[in-house]
Biopython code that builds the backbone (N, CA, C, O; Angstrom):
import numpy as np
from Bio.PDB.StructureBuilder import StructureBuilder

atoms = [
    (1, "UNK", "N", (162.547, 132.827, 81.417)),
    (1, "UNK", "CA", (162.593, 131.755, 82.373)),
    (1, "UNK", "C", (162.900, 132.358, 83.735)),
    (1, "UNK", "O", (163.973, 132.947, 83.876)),
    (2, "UNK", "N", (161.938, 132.248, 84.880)),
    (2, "UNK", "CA", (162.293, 132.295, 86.133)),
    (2, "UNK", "C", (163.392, 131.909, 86.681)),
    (2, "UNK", "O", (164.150, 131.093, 86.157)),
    (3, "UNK", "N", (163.614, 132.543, 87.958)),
    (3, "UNK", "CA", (165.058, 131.749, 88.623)),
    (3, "UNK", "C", (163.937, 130.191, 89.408)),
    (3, "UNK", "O", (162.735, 130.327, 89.634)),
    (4, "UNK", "N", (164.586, 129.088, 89.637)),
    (4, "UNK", "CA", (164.255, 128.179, 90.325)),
    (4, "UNK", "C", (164.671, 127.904, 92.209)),
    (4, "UNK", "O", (165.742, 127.970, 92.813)),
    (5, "UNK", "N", (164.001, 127.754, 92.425)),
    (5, "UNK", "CA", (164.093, 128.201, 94.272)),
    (5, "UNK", "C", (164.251, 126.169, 94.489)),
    (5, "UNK", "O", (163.256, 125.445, 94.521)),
    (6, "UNK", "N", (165.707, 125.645, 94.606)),
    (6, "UNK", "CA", (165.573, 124.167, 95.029)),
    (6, "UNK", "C", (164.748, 124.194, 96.115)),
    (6, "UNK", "O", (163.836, 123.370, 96.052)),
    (7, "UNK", "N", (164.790, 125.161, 97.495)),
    (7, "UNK", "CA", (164.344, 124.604, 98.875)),
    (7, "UNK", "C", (162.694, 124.569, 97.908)),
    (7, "UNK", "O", (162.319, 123.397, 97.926)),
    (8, "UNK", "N", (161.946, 125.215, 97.335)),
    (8, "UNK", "CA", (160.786, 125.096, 97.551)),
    (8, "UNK", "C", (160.569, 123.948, 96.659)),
    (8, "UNK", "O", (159.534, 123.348, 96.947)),
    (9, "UNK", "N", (161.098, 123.545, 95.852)),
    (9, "UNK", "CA", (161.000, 122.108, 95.476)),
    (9, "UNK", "C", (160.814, 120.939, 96.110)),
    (9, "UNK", "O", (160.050, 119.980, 95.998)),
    (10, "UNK", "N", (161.970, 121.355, 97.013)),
    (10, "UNK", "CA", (162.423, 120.113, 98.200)),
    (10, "UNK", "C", (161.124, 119.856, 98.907)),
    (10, "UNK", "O", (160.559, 118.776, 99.080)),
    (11, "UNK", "N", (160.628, 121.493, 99.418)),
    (11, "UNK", "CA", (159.747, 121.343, 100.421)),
    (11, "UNK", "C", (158.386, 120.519, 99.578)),
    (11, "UNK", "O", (157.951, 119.581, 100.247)),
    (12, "UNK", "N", (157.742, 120.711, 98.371)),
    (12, "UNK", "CA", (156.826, 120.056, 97.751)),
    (12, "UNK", "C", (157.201, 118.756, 97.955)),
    (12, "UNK", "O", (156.317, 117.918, 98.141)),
    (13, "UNK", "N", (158.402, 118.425, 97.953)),
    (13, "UNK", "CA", (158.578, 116.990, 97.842)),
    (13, "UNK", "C", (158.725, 116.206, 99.146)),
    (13, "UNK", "O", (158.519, 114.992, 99.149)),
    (14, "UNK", "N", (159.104, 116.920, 100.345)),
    (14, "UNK", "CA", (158.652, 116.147, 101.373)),
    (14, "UNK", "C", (157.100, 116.660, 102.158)),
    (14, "UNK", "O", (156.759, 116.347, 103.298)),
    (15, "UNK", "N", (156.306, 117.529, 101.177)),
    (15, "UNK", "CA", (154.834, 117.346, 101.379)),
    (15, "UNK", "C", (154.247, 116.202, 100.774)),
    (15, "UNK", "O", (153.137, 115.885, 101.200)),
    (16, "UNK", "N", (154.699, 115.587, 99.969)),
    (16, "UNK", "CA", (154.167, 114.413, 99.225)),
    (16, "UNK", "C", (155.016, 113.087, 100.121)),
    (16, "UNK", "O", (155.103, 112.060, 99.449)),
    (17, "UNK", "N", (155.489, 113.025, 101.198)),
    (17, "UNK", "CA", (155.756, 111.783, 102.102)),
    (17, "UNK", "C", (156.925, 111.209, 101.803)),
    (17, "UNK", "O", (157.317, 110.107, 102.187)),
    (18, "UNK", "N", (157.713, 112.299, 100.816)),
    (18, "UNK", "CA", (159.306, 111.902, 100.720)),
    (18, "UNK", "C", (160.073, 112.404, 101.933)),
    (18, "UNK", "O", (159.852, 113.493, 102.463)),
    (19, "UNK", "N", (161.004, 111.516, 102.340)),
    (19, "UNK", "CA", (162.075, 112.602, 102.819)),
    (19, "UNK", "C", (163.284, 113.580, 102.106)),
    (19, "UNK", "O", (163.721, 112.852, 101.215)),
    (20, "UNK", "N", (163.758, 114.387, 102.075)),
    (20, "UNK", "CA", (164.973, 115.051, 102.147)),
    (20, "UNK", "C", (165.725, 114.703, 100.670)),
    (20, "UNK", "O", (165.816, 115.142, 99.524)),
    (21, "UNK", "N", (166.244, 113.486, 101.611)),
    (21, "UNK", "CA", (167.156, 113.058, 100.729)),
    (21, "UNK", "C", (166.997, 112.046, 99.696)),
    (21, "UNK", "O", (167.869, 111.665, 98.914)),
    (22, "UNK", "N", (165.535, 111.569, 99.794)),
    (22, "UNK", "CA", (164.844, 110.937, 98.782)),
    (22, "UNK", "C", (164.156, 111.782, 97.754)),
    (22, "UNK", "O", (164.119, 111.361, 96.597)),
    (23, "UNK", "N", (163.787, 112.554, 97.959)),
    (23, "UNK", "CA", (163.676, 114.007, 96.789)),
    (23, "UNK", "C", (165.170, 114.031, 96.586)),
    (23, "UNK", "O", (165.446, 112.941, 96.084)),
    (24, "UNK", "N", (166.090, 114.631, 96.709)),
    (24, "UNK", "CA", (167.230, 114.913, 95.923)),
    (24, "UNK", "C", (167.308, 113.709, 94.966)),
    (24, "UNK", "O", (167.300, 113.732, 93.735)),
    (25, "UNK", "N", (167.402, 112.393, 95.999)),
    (25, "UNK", "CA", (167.824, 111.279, 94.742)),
    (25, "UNK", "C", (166.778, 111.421, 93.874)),
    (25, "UNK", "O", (167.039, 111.923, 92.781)),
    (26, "UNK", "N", (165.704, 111.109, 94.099)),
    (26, "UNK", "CA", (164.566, 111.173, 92.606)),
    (26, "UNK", "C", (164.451, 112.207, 91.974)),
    (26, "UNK", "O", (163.855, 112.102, 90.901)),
    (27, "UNK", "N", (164.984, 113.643, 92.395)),
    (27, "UNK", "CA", (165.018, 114.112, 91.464)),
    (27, "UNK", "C", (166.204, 114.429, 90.452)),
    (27, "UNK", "O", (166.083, 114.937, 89.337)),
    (28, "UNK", "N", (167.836, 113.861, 91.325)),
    (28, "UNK", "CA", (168.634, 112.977, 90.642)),
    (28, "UNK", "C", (168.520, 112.040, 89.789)),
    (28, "UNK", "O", (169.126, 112.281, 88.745)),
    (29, "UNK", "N", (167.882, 110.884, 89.826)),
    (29, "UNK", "CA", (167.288, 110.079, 89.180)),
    (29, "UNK", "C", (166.469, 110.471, 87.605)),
    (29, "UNK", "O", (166.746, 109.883, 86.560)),
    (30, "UNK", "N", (165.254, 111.766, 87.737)),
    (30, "UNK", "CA", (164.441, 112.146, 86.567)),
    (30, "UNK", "C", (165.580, 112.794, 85.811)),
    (30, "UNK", "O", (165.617, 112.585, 84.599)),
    (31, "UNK", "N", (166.575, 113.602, 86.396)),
    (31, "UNK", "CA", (167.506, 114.053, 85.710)),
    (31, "UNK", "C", (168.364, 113.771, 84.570)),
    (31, "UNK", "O", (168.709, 114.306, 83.516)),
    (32, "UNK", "N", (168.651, 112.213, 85.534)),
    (32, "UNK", "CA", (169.597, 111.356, 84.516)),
    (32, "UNK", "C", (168.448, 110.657, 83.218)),
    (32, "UNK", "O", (168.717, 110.571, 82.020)),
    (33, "UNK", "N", (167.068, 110.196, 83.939)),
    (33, "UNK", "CA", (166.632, 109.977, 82.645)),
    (33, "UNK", "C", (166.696, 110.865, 81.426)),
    (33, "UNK", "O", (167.318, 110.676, 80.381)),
    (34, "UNK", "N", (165.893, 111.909, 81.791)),
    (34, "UNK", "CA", (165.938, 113.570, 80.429)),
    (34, "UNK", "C", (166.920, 113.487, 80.120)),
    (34, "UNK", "O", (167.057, 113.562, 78.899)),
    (35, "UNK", "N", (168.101, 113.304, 80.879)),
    (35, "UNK", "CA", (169.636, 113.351, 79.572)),
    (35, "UNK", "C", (169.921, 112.047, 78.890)),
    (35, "UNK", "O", (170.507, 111.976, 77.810)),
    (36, "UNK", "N", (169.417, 110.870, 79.671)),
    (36, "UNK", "CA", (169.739, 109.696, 78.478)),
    (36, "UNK", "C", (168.834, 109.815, 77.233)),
    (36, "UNK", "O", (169.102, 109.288, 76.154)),
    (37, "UNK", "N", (167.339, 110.830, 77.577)),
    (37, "UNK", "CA", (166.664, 110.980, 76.175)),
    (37, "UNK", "C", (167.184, 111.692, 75.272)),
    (37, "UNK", "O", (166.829, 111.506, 74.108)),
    (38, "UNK", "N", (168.055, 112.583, 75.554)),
    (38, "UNK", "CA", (168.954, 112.976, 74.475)),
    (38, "UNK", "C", (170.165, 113.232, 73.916)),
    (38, "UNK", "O", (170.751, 114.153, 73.347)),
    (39, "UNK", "N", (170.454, 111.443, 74.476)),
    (39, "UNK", "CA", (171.698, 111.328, 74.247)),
    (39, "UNK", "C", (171.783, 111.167, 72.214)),
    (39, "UNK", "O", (170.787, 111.196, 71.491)),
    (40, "UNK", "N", (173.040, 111.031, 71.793)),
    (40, "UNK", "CA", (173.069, 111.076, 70.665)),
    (40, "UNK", "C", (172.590, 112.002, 69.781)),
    (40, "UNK", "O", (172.075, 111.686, 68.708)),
    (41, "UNK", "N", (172.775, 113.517, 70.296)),
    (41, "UNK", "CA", (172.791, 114.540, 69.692)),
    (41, "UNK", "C", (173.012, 114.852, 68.417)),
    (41, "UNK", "O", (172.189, 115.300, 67.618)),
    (42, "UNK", "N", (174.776, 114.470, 68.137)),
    (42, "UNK", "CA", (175.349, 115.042, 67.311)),
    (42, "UNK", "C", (174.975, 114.005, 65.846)),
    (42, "UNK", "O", (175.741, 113.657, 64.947)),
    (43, "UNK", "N", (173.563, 113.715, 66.032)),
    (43, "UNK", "CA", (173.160, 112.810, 65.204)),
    (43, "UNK", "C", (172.277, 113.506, 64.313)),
    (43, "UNK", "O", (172.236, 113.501, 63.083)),
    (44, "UNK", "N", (171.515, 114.160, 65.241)),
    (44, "UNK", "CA", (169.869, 115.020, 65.112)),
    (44, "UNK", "C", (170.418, 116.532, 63.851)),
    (44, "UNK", "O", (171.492, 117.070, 63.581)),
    (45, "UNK", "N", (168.994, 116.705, 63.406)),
    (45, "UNK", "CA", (168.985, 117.817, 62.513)),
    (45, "UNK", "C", (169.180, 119.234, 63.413)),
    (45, "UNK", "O", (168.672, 119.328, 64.530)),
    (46, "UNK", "N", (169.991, 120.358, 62.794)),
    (46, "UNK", "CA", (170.159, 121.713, 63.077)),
    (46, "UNK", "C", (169.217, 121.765, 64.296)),
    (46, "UNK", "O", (169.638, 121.921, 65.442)),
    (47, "UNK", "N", (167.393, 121.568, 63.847)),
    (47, "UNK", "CA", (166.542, 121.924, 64.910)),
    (47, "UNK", "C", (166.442, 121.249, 65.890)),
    (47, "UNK", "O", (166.215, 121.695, 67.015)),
    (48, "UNK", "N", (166.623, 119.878, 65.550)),
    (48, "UNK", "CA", (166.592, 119.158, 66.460)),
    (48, "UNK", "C", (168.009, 119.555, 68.244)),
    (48, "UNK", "O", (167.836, 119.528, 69.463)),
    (49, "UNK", "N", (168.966, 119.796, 67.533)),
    (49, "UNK", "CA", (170.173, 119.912, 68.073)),
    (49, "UNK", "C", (169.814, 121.156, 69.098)),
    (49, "UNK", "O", (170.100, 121.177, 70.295)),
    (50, "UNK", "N", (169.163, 122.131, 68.404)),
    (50, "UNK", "CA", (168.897, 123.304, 69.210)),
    (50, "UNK", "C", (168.020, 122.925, 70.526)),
    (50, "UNK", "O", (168.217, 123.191, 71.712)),
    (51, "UNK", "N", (166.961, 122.193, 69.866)),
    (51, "UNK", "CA", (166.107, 121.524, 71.276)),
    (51, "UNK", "C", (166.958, 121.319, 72.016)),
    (51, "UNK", "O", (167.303, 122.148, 72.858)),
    (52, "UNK", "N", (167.276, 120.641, 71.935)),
    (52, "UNK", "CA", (168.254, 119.095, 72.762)),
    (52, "UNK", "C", (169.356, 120.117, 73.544)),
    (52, "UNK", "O", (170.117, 119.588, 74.354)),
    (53, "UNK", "N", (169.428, 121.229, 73.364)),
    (53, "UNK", "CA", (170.142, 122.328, 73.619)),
    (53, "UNK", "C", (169.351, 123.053, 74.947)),
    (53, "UNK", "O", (169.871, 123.431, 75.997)),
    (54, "UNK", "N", (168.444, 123.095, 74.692)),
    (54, "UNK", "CA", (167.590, 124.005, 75.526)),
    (54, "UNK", "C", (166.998, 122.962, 76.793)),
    (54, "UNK", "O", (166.630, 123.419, 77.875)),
    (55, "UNK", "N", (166.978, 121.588, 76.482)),
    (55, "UNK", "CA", (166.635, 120.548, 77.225)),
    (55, "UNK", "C", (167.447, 120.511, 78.412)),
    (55, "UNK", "O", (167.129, 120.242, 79.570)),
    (56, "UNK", "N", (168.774, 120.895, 77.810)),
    (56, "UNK", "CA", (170.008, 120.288, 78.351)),
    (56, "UNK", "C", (170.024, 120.647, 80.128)),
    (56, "UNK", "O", (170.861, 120.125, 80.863)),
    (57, "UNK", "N", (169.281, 121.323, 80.487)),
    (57, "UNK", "CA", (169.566, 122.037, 82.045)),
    (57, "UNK", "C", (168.334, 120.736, 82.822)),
    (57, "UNK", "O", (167.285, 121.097, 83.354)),
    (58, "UNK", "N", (168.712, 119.442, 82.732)),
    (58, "UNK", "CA", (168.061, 118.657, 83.289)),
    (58, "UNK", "C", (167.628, 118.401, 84.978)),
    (58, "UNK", "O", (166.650, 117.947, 85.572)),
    (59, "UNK", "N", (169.260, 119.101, 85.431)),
    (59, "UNK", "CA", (168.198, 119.131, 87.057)),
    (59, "UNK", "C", (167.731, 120.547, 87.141)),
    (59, "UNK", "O", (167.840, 120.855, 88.327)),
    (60, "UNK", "N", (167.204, 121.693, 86.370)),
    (60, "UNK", "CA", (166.567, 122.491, 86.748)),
    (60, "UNK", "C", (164.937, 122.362, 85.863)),
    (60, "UNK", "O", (163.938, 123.020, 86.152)),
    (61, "UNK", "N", (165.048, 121.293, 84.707)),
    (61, "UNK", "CA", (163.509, 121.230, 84.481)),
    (61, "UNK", "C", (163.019, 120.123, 85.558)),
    (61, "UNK", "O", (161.806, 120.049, 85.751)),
    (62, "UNK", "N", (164.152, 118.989, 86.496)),
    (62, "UNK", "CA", (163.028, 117.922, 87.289)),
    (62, "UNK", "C", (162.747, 119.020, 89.007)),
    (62, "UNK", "O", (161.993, 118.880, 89.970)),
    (63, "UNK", "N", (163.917, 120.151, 88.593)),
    (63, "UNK", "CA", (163.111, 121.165, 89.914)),
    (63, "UNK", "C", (161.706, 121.761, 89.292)),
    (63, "UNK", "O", (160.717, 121.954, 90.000)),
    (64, "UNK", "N", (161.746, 122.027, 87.870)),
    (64, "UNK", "CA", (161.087, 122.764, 87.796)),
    (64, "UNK", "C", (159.017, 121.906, 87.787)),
    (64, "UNK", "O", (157.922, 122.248, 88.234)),
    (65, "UNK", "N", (159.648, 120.585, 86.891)),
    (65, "UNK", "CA", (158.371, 119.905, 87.106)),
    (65, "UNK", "C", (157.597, 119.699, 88.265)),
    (65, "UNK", "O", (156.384, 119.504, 88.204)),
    (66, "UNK", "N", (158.597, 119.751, 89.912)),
    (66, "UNK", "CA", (158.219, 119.347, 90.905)),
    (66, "UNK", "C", (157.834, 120.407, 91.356)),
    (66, "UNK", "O", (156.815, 120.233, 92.024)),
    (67, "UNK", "N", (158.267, 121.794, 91.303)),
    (67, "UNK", "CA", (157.689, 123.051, 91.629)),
    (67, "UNK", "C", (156.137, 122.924, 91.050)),
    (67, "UNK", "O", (155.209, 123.192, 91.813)),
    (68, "UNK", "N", (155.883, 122.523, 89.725)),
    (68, "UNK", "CA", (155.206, 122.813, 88.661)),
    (68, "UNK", "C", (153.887, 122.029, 89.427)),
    (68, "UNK", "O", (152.727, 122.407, 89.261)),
    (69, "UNK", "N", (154.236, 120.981, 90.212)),
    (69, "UNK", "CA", (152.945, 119.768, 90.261)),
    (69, "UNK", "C", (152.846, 119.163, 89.083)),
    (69, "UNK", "O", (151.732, 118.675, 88.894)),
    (70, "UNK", "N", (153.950, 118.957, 87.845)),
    (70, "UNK", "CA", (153.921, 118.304, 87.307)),
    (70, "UNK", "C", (154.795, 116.712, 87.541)),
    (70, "UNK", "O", (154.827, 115.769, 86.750)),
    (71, "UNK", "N", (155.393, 116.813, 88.775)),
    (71, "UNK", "CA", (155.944, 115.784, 88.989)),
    (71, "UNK", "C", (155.356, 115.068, 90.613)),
    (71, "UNK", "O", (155.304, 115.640, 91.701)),
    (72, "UNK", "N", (154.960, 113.609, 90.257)),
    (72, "UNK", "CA", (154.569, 113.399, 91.656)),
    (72, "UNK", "C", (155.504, 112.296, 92.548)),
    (72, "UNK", "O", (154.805, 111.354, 92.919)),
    (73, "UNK", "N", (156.376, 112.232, 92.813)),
    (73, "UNK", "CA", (157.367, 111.544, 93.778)),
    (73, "UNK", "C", (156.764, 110.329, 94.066)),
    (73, "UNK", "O", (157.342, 109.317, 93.671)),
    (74, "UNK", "N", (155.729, 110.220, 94.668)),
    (74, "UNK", "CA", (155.639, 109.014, 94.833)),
    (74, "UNK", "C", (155.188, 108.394, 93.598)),
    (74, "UNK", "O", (155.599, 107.249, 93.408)),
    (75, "UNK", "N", (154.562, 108.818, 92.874)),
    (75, "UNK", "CA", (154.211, 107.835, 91.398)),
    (75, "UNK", "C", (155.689, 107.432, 91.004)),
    (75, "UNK", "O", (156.227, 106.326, 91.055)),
    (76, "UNK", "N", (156.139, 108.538, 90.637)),
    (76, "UNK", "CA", (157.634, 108.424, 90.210)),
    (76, "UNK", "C", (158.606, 107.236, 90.502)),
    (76, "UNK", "O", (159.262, 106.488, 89.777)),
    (77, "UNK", "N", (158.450, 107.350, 91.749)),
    (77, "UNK", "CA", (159.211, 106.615, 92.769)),
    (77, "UNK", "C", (158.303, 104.794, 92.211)),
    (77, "UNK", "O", (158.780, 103.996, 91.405)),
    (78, "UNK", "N", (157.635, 104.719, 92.593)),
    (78, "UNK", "CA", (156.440, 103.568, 91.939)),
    (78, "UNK", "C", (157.158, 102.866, 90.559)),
    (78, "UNK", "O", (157.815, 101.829, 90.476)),
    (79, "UNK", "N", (156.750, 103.891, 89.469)),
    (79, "UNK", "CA", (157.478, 103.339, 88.343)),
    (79, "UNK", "C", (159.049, 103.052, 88.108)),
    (79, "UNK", "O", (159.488, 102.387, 87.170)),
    (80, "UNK", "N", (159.654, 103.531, 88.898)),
    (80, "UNK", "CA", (161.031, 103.175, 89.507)),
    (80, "UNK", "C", (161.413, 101.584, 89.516)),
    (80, "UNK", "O", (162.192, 100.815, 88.952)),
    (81, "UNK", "N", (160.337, 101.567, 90.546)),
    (81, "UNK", "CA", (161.226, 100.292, 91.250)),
    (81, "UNK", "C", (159.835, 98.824, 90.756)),
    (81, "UNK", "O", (159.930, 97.698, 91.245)),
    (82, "UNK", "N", (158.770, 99.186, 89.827)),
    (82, "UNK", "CA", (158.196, 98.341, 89.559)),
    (82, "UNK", "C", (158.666, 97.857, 88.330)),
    (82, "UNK", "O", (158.893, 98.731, 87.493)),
    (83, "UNK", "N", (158.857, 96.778, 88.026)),
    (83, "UNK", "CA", (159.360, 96.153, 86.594)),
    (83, "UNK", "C", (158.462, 96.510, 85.075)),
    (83, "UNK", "O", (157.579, 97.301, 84.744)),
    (84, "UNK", "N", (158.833, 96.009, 84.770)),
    (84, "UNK", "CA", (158.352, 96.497, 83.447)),
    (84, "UNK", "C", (157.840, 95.107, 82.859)),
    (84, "UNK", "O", (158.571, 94.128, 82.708)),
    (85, "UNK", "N", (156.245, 95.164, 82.495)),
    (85, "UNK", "CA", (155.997, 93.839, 82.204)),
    (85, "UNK", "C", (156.477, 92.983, 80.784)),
    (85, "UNK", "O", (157.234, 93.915, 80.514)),
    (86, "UNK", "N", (156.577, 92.554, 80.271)),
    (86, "UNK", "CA", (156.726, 92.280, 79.148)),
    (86, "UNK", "C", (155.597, 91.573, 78.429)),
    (86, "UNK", "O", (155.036, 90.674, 79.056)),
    (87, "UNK", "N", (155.148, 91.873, 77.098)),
    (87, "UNK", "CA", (153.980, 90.867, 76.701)),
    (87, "UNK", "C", (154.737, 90.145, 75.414)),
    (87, "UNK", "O", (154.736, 90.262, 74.189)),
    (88, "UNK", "N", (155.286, 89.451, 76.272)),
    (88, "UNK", "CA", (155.922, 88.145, 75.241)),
    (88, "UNK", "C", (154.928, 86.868, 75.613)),
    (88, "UNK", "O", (154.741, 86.284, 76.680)),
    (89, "UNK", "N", (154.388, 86.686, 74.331)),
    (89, "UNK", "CA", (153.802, 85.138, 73.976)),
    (89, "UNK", "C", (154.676, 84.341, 73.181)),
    (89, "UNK", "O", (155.279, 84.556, 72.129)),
    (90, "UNK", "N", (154.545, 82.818, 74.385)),
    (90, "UNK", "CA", (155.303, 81.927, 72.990)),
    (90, "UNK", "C", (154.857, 81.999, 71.270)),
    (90, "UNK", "O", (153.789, 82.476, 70.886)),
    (91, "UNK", "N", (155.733, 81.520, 70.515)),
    (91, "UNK", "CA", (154.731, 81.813, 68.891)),
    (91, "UNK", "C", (155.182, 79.964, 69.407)),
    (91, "UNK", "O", (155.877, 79.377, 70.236)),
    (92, "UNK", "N", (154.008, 79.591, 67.992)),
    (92, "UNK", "CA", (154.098, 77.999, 68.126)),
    (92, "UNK", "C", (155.686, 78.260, 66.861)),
    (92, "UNK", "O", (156.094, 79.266, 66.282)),
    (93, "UNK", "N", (156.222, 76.686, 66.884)),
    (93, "UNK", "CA", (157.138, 76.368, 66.283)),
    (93, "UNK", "C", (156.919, 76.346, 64.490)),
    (93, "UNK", "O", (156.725, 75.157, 64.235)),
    (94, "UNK", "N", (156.880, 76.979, 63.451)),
    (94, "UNK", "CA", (156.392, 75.803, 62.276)),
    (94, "UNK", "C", (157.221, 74.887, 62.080)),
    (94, "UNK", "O", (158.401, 75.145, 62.316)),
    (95, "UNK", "N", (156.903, 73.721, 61.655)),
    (95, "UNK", "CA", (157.538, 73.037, 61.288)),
    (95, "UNK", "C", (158.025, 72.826, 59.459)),
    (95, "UNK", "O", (157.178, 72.782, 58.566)),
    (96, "UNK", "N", (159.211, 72.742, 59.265)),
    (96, "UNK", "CA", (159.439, 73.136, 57.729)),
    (96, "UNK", "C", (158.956, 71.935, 56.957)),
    (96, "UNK", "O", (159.083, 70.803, 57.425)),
    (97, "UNK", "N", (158.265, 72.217, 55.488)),
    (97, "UNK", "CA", (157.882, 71.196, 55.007)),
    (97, "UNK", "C", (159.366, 70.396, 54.376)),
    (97, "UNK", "O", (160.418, 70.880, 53.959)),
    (98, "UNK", "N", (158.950, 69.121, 54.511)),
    (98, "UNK", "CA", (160.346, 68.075, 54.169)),
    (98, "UNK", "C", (160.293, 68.016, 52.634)),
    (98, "UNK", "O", (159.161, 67.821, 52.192)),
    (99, "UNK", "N", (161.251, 68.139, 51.751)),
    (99, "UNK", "CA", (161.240, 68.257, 50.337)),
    (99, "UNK", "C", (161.819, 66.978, 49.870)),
    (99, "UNK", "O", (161.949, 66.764, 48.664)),
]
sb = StructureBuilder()
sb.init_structure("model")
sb.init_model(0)
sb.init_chain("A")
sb.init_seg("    ")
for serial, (resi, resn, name, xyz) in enumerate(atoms, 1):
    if name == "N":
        sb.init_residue(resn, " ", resi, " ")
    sb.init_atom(name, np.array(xyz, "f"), 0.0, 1.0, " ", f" {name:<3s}", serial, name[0])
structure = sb.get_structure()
């Protein structure tokens, strides 16, 4: 594994029309997600645990995605703050047969 360079992160990220300190937060933000995905560790199998181990350096994989061009800030940012739709249909009622 390479060393990770934050400024050149940063700088990708205010080439994509972030500022500064809106890259830090979002990539604050991807951070905290990757660790709520693996929360509840001490649940998971031997292998599993080891992953979840190697995962664990969460603000240096959302530097590393954004170095990578695997992360795009403004999409990011997008799914952020857009809701999440839900596809709930009413069900009709049955009605119980009377005995």
């Amino acid at each position: 594994m390479g060393r990770v360079f934050h400024e050149d992160a940063v700088n990708k990220g205010i080439a994509q029309g972030i500022g500064r300190f809106g890259v830090i937060k979002l990539l604050a933000l991807r951070a905290r997600q990757k660790q709520l995905a693996v929360q509840g560790v001490k649940y998971l199998s031997e292998e599993q645990q080891a992953w979840a181990k190697e995962e664990s350096k969460f603000t240096i994989q959302a530097l590393k995605e954004l170095e990578n061009d695997e992360l795009n800030l403004p999409e990011f940012l997008e799914k952020l703050i857009t809701p999440v739709e839900e596809d709930i249909e009413p069900k009709p009622v049955e009605d119980k047969p009377k005995e």
